[in-house]
C-alpha positions as CSV (number, residue, x, y, z in Angstrom):
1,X,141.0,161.3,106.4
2,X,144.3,163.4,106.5
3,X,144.2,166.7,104.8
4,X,147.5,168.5,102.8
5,X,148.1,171.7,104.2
6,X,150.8,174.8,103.8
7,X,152.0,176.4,106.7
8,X,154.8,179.0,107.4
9,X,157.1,179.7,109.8
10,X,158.8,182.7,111.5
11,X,162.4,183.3,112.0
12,X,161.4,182.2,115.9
13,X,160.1,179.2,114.4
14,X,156.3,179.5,115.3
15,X,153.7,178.1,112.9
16,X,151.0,180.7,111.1
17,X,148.7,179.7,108.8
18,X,149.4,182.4,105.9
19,X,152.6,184.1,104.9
20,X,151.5,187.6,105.8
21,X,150.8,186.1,109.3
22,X,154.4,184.9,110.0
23,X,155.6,188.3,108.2
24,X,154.2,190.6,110.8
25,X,155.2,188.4,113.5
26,X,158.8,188.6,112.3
27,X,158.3,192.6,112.0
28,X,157.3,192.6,115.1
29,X,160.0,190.8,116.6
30,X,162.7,193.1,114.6
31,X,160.2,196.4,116.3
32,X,160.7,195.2,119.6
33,X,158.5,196.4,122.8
34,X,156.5,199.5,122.1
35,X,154.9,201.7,124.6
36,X,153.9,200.3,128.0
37,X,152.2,196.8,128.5
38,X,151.1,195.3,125.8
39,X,153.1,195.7,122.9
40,X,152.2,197.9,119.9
41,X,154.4,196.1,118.1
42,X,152.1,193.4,116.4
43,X,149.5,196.5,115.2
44,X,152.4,198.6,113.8
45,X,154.0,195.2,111.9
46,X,150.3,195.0,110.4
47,X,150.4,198.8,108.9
48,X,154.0,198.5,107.2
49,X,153.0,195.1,105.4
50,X,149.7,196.6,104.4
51,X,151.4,199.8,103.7
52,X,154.6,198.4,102.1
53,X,154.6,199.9,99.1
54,X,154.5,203.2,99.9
55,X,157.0,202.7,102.5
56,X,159.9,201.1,100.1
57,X,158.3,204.6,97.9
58,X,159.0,206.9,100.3
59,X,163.0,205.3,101.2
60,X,163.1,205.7,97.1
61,X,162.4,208.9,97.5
62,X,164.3,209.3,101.1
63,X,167.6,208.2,99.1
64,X,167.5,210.2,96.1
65,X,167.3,213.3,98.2
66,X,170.6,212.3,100.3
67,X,171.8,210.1,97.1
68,X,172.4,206.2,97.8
69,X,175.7,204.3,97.9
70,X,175.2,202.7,94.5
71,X,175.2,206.7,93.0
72,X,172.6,206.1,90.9
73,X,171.1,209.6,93.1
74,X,174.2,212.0,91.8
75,X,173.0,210.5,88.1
76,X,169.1,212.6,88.9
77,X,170.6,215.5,90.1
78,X,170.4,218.9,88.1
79,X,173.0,221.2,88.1
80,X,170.9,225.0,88.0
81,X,174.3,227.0,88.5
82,X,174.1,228.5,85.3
83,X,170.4,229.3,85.3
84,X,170.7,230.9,88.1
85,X,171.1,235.1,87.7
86,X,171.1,236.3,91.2
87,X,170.6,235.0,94.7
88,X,169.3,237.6,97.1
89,X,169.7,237.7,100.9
90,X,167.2,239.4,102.9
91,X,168.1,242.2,105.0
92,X,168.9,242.0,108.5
């Protein structure tokens, strides 16, 4: 008897049987050729899905500190010019 099944597909088009499969396989692809003969690629692709969210933390974090396009970085900054009494330089 015939059996339902889900399957996914990269951008490439080739079949995986779970999302996270066909994921890495298009991070991969986007990553390129790494190092010499086989590919590090596929291993890397594995790490940033399994470590994606603090990845997409640290590019939070990455644009606040060189403030994003949309300026919502400018709106966290402090302004500390008037707390500020004297800066020192060191001799030399």
């Amino acid at each position: 008897m015939a059996n339902k099944g889900t399957g996914y597909f990269d951008k490439k088009g080739h079949f995986f049987k779970t999302a996270r499969e066909a994921t890495e396989s298009d991070l991969a692809a986007i990553l390129g050729q790494i190092g010499e003969g086989e590919s590090l690629a596929p291993g890397i692709a594995h790490i940033l899905l399994e470590r994606r969210r603090e990845i997409e933390q640290l590019y939070a974090d990455h644009d606040a500190m060189t403030g994003d396009e949309t300026g919502e970085a400018s709106a966290r900054l402090t302004d500390i010019a008037g707390k500020v009494t004297k800066i020192t330089r060191p001799a030399g």
